[in-house]
N, CA, C and O atoms as CSV, one atom per row, in Angstrom:
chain,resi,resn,atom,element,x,y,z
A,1,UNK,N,N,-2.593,-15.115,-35.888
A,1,UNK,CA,C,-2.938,-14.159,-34.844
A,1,UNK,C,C,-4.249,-14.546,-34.173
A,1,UNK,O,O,-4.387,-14.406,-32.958
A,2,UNK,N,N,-5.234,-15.043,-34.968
A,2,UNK,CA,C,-6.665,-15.349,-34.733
A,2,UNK,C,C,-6.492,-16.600,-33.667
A,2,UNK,O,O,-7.331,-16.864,-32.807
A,3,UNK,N,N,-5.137,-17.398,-33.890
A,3,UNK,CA,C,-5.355,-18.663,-32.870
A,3,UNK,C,C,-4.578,-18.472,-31.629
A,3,UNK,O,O,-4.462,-19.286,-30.713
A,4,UNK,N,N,-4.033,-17.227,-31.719
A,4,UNK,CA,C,-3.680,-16.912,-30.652
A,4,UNK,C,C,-4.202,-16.160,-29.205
A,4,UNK,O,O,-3.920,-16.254,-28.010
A,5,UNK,N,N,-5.468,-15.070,-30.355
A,5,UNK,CA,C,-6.419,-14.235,-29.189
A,5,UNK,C,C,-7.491,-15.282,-28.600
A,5,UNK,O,O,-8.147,-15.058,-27.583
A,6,UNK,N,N,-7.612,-16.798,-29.596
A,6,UNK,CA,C,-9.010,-16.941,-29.359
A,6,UNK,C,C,-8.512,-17.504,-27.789
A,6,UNK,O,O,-9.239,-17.087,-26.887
A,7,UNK,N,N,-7.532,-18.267,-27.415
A,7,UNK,CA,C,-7.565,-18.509,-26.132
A,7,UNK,C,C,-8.163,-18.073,-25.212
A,7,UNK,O,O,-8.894,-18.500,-24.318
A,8,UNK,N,N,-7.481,-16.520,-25.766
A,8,UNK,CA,C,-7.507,-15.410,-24.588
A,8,UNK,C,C,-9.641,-14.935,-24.015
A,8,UNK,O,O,-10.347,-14.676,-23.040
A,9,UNK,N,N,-9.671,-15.098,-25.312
A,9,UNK,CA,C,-11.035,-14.345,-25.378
A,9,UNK,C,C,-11.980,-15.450,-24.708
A,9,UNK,O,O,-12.838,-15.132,-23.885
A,10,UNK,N,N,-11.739,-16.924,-25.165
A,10,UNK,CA,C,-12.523,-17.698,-24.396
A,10,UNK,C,C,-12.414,-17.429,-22.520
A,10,UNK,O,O,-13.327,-17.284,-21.707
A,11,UNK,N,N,-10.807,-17.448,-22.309
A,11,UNK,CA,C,-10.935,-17.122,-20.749
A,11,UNK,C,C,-11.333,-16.183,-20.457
A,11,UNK,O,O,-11.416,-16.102,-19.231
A,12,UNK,N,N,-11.684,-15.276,-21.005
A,12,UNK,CA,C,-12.418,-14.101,-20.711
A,12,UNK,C,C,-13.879,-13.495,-20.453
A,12,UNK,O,O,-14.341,-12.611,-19.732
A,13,UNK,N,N,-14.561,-14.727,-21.729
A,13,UNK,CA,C,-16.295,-14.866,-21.181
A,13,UNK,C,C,-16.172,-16.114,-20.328
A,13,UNK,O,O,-17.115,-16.266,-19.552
A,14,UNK,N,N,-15.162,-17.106,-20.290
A,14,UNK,CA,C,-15.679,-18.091,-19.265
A,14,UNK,C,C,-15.243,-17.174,-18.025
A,14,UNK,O,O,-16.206,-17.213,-17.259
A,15,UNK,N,N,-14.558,-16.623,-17.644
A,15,UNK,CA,C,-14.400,-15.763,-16.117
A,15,UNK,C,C,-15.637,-14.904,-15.984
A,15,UNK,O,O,-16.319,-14.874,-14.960
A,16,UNK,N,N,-15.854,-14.298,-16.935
A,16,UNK,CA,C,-17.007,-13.229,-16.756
A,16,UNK,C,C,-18.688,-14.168,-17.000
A,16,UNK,O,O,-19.689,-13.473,-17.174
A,17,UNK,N,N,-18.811,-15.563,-16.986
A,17,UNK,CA,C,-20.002,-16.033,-16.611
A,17,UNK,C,C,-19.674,-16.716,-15.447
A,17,UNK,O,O,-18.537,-17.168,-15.313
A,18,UNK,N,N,-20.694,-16.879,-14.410
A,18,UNK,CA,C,-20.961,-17.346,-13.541
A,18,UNK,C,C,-21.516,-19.213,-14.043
A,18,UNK,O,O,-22.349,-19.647,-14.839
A,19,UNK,N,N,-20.464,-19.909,-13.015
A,19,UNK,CA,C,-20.990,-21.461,-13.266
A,19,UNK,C,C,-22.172,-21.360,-12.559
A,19,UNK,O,O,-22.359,-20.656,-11.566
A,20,UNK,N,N,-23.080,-22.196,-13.188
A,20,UNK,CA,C,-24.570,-22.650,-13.116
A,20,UNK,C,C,-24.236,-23.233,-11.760
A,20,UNK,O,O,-23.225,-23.814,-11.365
A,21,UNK,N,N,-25.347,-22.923,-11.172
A,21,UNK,CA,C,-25.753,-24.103,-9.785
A,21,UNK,C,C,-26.878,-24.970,-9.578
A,21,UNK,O,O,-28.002,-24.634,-9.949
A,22,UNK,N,N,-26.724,-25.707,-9.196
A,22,UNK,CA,C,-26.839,-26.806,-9.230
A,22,UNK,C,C,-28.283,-26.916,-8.091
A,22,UNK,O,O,-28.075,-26.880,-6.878
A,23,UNK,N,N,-29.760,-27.053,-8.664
A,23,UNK,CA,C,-30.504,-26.791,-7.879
A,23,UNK,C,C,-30.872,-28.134,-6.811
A,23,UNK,O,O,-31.152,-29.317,-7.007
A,24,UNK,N,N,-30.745,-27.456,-5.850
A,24,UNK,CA,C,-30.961,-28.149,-4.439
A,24,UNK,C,C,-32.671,-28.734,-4.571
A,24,UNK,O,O,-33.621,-28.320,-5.234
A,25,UNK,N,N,-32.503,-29.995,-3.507
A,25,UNK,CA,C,-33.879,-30.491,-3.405
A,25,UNK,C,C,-34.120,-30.193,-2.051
A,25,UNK,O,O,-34.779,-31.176,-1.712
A,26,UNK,N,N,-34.029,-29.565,-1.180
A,26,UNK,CA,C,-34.643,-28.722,-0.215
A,26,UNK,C,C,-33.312,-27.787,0.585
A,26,UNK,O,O,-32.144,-27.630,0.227
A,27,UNK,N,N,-34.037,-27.286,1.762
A,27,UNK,CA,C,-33.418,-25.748,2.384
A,27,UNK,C,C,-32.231,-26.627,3.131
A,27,UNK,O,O,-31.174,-26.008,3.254
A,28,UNK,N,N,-32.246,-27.846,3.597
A,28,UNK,CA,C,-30.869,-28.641,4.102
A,28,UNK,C,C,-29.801,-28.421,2.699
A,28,UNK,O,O,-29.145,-27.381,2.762
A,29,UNK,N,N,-29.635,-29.027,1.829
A,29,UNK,CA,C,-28.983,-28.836,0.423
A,29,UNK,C,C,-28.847,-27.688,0.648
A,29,UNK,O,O,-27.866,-27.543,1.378
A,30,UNK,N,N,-29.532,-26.339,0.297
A,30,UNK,CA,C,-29.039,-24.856,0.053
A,30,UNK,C,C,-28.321,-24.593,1.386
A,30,UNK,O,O,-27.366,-23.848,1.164
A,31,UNK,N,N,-28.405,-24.888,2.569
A,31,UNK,CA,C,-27.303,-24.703,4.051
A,31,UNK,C,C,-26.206,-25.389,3.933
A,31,UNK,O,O,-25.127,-24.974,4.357
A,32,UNK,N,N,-26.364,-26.515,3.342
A,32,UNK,CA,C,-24.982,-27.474,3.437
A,32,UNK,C,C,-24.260,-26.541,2.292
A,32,UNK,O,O,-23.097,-26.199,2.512
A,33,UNK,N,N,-24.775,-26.198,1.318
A,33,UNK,CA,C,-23.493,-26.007,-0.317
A,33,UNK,C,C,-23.066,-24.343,0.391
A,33,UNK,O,O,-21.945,-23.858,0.236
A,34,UNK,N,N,-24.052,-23.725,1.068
A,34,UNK,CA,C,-23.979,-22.351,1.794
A,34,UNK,C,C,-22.657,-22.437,2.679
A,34,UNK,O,O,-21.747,-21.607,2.685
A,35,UNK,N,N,-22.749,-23.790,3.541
A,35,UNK,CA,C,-21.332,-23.690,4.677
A,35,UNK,C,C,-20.171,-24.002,3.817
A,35,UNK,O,O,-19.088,-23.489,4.099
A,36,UNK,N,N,-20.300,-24.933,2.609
A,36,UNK,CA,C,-19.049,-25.258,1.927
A,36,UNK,C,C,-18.429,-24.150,1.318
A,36,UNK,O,O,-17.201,-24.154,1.235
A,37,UNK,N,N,-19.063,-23.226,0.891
A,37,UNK,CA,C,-18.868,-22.325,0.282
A,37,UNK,C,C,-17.758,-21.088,1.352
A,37,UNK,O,O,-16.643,-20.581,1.233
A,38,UNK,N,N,-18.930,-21.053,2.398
A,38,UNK,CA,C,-18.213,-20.105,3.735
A,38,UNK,C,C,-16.865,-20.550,3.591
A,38,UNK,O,O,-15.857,-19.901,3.313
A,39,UNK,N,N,-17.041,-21.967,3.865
A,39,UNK,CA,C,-15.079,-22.758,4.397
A,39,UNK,C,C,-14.413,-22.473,3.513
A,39,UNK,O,O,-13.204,-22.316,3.681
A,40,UNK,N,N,-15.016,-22.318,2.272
A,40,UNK,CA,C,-13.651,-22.029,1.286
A,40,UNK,C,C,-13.597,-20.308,1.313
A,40,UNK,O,O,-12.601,-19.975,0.670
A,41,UNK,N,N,-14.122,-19.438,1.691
A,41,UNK,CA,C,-14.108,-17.657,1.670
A,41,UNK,C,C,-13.313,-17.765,3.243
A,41,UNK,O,O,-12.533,-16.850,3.506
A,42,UNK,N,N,-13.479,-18.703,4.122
A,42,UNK,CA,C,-12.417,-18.182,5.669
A,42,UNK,C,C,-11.090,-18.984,5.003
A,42,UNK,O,O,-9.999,-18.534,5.353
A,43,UNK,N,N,-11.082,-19.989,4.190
A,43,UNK,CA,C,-9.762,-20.423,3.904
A,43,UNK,C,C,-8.633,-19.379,3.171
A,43,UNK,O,O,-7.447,-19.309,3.494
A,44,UNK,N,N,-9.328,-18.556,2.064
A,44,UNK,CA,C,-9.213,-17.338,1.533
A,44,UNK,C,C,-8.560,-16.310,2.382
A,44,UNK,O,O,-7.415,-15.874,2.498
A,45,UNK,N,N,-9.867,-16.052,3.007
A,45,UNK,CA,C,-9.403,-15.364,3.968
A,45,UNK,C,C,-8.092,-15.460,4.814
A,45,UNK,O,O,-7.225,-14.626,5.078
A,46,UNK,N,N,-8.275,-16.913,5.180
A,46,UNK,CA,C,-6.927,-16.984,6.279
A,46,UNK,C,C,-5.568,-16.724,5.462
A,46,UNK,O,O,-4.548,-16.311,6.013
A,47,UNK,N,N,-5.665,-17.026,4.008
A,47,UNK,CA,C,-4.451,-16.743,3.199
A,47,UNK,C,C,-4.027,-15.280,2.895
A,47,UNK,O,O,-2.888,-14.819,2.823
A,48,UNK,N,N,-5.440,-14.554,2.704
A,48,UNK,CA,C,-4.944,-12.983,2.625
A,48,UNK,C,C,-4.617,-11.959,3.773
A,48,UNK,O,O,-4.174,-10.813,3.711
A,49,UNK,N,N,-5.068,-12.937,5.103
A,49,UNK,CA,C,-4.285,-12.263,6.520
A,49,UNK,C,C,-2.895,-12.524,6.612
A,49,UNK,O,O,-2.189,-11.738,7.244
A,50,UNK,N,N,-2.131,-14.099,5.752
A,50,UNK,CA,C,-1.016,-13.506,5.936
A,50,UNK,C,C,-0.164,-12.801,5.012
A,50,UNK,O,O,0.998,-12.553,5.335
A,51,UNK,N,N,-0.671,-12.425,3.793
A,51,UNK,CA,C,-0.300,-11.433,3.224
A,51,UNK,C,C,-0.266,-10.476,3.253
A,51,UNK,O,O,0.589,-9.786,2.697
A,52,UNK,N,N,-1.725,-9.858,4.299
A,52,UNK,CA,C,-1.436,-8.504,4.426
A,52,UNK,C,C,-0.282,-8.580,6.079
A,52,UNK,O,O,0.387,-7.576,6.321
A,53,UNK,N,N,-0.224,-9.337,6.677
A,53,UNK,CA,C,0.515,-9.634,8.011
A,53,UNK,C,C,2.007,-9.049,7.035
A,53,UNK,O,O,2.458,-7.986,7.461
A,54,UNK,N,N,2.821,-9.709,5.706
A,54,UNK,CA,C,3.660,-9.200,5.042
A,54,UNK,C,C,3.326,-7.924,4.799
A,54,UNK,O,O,4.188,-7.214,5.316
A,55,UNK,N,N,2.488,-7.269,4.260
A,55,UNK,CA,C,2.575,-5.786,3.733
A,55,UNK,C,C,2.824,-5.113,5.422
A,55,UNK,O,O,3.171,-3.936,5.518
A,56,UNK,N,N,2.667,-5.750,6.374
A,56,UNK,CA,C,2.985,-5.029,7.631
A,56,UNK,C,C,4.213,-4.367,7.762
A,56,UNK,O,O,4.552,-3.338,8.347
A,57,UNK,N,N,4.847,-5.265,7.024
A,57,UNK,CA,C,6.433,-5.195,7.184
A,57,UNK,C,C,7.439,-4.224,6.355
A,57,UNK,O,O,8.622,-3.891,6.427
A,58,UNK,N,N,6.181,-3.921,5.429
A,58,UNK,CA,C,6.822,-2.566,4.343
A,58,UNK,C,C,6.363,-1.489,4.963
A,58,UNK,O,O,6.551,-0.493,4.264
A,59,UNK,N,N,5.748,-1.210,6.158
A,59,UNK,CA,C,5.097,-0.021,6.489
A,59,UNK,C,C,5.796,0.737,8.018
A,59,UNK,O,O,5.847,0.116,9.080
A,60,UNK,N,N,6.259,2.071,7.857
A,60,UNK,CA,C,6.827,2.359,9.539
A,60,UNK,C,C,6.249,2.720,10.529
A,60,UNK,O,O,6.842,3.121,11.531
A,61,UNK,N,N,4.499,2.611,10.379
A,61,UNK,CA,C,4.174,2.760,11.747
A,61,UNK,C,C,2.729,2.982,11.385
A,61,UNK,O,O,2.239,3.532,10.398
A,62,UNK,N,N,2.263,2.508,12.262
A,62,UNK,CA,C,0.304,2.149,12.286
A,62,UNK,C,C,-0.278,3.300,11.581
A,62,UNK,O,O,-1.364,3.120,11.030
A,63,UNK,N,N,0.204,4.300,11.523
A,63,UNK,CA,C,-0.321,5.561,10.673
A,63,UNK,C,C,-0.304,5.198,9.302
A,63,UNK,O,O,-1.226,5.443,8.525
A,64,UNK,N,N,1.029,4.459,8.932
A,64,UNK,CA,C,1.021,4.374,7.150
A,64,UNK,C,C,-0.065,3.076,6.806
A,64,UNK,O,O,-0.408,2.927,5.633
A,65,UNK,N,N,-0.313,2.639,7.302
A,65,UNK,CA,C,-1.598,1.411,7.082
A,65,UNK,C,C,-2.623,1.514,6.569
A,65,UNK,O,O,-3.221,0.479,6.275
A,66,UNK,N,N,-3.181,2.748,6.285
A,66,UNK,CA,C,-4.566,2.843,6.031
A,66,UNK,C,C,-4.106,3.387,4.847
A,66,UNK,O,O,-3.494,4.454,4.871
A,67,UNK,N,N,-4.418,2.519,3.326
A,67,UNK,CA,C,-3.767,3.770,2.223
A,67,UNK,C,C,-5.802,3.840,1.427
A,67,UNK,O,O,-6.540,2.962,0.982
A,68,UNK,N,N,-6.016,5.848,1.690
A,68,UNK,CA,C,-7.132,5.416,0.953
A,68,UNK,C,C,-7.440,5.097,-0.414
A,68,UNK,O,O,-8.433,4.602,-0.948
A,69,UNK,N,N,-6.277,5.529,-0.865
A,69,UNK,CA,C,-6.515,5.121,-2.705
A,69,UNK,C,C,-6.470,3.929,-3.037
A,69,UNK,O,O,-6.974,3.656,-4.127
A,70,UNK,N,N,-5.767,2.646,-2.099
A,70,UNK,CA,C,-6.052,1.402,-2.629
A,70,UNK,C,C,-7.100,0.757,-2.162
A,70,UNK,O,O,-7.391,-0.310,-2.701
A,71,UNK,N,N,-7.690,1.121,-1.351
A,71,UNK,CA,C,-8.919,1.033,-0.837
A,71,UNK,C,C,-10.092,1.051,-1.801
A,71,UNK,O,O,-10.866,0.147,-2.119
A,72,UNK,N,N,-10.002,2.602,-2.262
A,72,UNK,CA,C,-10.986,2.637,-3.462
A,72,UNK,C,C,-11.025,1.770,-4.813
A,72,UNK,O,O,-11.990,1.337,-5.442
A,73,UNK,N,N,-9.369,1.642,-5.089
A,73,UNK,CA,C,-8.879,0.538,-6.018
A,73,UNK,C,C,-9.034,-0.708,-5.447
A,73,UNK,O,O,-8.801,-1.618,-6.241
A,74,UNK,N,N,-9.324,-1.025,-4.428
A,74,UNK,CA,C,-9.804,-2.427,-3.968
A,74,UNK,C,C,-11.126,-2.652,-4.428
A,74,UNK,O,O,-11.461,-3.703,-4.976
A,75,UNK,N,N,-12.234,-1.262,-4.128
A,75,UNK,CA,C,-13.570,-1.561,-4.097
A,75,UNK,C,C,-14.031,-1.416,-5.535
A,75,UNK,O,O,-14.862,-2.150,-6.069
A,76,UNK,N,N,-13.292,-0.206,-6.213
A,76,UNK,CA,C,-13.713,-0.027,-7.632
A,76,UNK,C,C,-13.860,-1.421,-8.458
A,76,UNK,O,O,-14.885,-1.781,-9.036
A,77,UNK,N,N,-12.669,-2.111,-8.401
A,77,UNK,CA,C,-11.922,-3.751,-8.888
A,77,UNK,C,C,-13.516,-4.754,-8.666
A,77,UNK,O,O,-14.276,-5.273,-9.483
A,78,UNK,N,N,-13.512,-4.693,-7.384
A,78,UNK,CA,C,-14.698,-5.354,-6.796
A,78,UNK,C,C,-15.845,-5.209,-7.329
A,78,UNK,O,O,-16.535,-6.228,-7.289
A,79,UNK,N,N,-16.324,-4.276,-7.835
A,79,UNK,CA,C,-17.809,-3.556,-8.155
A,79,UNK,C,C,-17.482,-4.317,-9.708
A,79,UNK,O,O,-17.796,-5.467,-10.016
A,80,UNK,N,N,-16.927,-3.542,-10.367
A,80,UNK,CA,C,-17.057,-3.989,-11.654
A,80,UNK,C,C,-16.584,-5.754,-11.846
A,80,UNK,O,O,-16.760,-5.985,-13.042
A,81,UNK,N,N,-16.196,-6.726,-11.321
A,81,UNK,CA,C,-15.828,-8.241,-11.237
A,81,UNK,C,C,-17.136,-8.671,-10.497
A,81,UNK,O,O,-17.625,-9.613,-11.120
A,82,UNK,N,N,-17.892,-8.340,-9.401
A,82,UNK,CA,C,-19.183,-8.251,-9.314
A,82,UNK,C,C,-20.228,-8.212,-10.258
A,82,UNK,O,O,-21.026,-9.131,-10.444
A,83,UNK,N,N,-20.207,-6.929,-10.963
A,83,UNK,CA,C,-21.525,-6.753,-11.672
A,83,UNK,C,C,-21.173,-7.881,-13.317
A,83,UNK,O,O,-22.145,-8.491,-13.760
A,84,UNK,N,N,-20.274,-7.980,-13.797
A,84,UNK,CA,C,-19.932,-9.239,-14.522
A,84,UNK,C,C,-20.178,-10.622,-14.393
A,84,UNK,O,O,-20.604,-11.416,-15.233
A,85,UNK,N,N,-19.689,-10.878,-12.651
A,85,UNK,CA,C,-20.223,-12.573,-12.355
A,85,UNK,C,C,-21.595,-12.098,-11.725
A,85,UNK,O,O,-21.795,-12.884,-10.799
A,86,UNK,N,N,-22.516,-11.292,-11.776
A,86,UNK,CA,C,-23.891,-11.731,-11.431
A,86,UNK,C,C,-24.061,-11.388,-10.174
A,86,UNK,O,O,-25.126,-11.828,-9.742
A,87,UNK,N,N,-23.283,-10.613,-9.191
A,87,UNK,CA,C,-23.107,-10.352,-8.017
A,87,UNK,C,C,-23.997,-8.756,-7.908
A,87,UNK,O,O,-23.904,-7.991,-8.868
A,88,UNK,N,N,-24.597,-8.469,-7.032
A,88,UNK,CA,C,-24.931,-7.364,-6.547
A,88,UNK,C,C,-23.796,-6.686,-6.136
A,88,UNK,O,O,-23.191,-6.904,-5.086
A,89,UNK,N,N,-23.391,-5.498,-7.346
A,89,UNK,CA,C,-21.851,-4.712,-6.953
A,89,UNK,C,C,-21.916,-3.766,-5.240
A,89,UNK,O,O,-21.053,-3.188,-4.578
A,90,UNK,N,N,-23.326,-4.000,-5.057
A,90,UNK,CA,C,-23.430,-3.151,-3.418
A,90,UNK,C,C,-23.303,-4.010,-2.740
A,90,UNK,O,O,-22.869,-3.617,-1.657
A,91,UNK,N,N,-23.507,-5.444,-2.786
A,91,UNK,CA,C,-23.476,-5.958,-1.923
A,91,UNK,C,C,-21.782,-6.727,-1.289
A,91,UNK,O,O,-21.261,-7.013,-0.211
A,92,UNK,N,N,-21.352,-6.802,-3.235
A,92,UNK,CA,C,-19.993,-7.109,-3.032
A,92,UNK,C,C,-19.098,-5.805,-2.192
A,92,UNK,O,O,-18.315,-5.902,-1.247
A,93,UNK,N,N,-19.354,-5.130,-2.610
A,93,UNK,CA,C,-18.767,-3.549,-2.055
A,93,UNK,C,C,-18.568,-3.520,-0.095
A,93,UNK,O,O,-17.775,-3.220,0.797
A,94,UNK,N,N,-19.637,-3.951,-0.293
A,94,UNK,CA,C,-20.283,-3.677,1.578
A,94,UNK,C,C,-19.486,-4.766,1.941
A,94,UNK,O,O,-18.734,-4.630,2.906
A,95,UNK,N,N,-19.523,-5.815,1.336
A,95,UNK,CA,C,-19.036,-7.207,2.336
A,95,UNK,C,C,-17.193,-6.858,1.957
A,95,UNK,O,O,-16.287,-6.784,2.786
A,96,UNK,N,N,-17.118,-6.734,0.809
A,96,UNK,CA,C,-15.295,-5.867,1.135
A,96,UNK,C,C,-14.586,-5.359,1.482
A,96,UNK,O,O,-13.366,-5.490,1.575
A,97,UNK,N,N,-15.840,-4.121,1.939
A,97,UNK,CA,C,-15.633,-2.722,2.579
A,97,UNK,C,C,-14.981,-3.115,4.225
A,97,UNK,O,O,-14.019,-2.664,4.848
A,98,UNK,N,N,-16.296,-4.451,4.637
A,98,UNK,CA,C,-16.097,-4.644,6.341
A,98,UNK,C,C,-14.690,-5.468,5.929
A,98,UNK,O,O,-13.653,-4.995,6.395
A,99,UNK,N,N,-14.606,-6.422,5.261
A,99,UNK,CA,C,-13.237,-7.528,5.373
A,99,UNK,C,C,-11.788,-6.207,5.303
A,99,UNK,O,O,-10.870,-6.147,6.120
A,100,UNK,N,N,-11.993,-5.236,4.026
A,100,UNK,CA,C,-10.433,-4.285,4.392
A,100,UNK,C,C,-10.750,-3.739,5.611
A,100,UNK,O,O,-9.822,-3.779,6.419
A,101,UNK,N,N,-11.961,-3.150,6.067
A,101,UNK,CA,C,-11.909,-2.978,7.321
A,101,UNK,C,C,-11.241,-3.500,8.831
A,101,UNK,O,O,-10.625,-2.986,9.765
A,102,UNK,N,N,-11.623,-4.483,8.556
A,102,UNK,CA,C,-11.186,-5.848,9.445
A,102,UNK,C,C,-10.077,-5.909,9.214
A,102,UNK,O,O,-9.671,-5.268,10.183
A,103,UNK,N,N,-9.190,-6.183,8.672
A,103,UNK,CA,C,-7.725,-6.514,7.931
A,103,UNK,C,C,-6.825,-5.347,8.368
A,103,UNK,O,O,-5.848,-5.615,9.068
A,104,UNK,N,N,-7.101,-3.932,7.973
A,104,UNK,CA,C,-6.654,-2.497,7.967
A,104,UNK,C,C,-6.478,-2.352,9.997
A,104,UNK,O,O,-5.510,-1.770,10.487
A,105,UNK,N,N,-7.274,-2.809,10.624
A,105,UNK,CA,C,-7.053,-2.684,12.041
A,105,UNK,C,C,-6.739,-3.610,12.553
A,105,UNK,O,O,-6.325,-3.343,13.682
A,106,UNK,N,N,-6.701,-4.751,12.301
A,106,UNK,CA,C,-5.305,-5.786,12.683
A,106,UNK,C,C,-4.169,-5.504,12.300
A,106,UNK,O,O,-3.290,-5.557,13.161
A,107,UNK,N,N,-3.751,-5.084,10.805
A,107,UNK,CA,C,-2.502,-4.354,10.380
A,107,UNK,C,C,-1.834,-3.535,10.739
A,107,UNK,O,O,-0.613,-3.415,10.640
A,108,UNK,N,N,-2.748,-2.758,11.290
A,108,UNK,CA,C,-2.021,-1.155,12.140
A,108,UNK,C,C,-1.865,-2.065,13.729
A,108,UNK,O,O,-0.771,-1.904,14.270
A,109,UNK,N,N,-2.822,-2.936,14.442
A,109,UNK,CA,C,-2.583,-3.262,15.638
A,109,UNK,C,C,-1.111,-4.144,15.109
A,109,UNK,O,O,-0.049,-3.699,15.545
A,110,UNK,N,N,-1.073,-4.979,14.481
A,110,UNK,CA,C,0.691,-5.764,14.077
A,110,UNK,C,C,1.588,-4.591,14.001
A,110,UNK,O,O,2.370,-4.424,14.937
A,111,UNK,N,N,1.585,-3.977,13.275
A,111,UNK,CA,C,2.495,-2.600,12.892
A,111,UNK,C,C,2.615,-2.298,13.777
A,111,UNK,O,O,3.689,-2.670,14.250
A,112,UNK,N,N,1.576,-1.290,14.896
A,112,UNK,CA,C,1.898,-1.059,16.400
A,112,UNK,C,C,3.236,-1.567,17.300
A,112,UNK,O,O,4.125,-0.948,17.885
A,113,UNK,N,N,2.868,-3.328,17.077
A,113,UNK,CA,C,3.781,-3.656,18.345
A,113,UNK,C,C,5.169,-3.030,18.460
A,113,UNK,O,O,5.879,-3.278,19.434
C-alpha cells in the first residue's frame, strides 16, 4: 500500500512547490524570461478560448453564459493553487477575475449571433 501512495504524495509536494528560478544577471534577463513566460500564458490562453468557444454551444442564449457559481469555483480553485505555489492569492484572483471576464463577454457575444 505504502508503494503505492508514495507516488502519489511525491506529485503532490512537487506540484505544491514552486521550481526555483534561475537568477538573472541583469533587468534585460528578467524582461526576456518575463516575455517567454507571457508567450506561453497567451498560448494558454488561445487554447482555453477555444474551449470556452465549445461551452458556447451547450448554452441557448447569451443570458445562460454567465454562470455565477462557477465563477466563484473558478476563483476559489485559484486562490487556494495560488497561495500553495507562492503566488499572491489576490493577485491570482484579480488577474482571473479580468481573463473570465474577458472570456464570459466574448461567449455571450458568440452565443448572441
Amino acid at each position: 500500500m505504502r508503494s503505492m501512495l508514495w507516488p502519489v504524495a511525491a506529485a503532490l509536494l512537487t506540484a505544491a512547490s514552486p521550481a526555483p528560478t534561475p537568477c538573472c544577471r541583469n533587468l534585460g534577463e528578467v524582461r526576456t524570461n518575463i516575455d517567454r513566460i507571457d508567450d506561453q500564458i497567451l498560448r494558454l490562453m488561445a487554447e482555453r478560448s477555444r474551449y470556452v468557444a465549445q461551452a458556447g454551444r451547450f448554452k441557448a442564449s447569451a443570458a445562460t453564459v454567465r454562470d455565477e457559481a462557477r465563477i466563484r469555483q473558478i476563483l476559489a480553485r485559484i486562490r487556494e493553487k495560488a497561495a500553495r505555489q507562492g503566488v499572491n492569492p489576490d493577485v491570482a484572483e484579480a488577474t482571473f477575475r479580468a481573463m473570465v471576464e474577458g472570456f464570459t463577454a466574448e461567449e455571450a457575444r458568440q452565443v448572441g449571433r
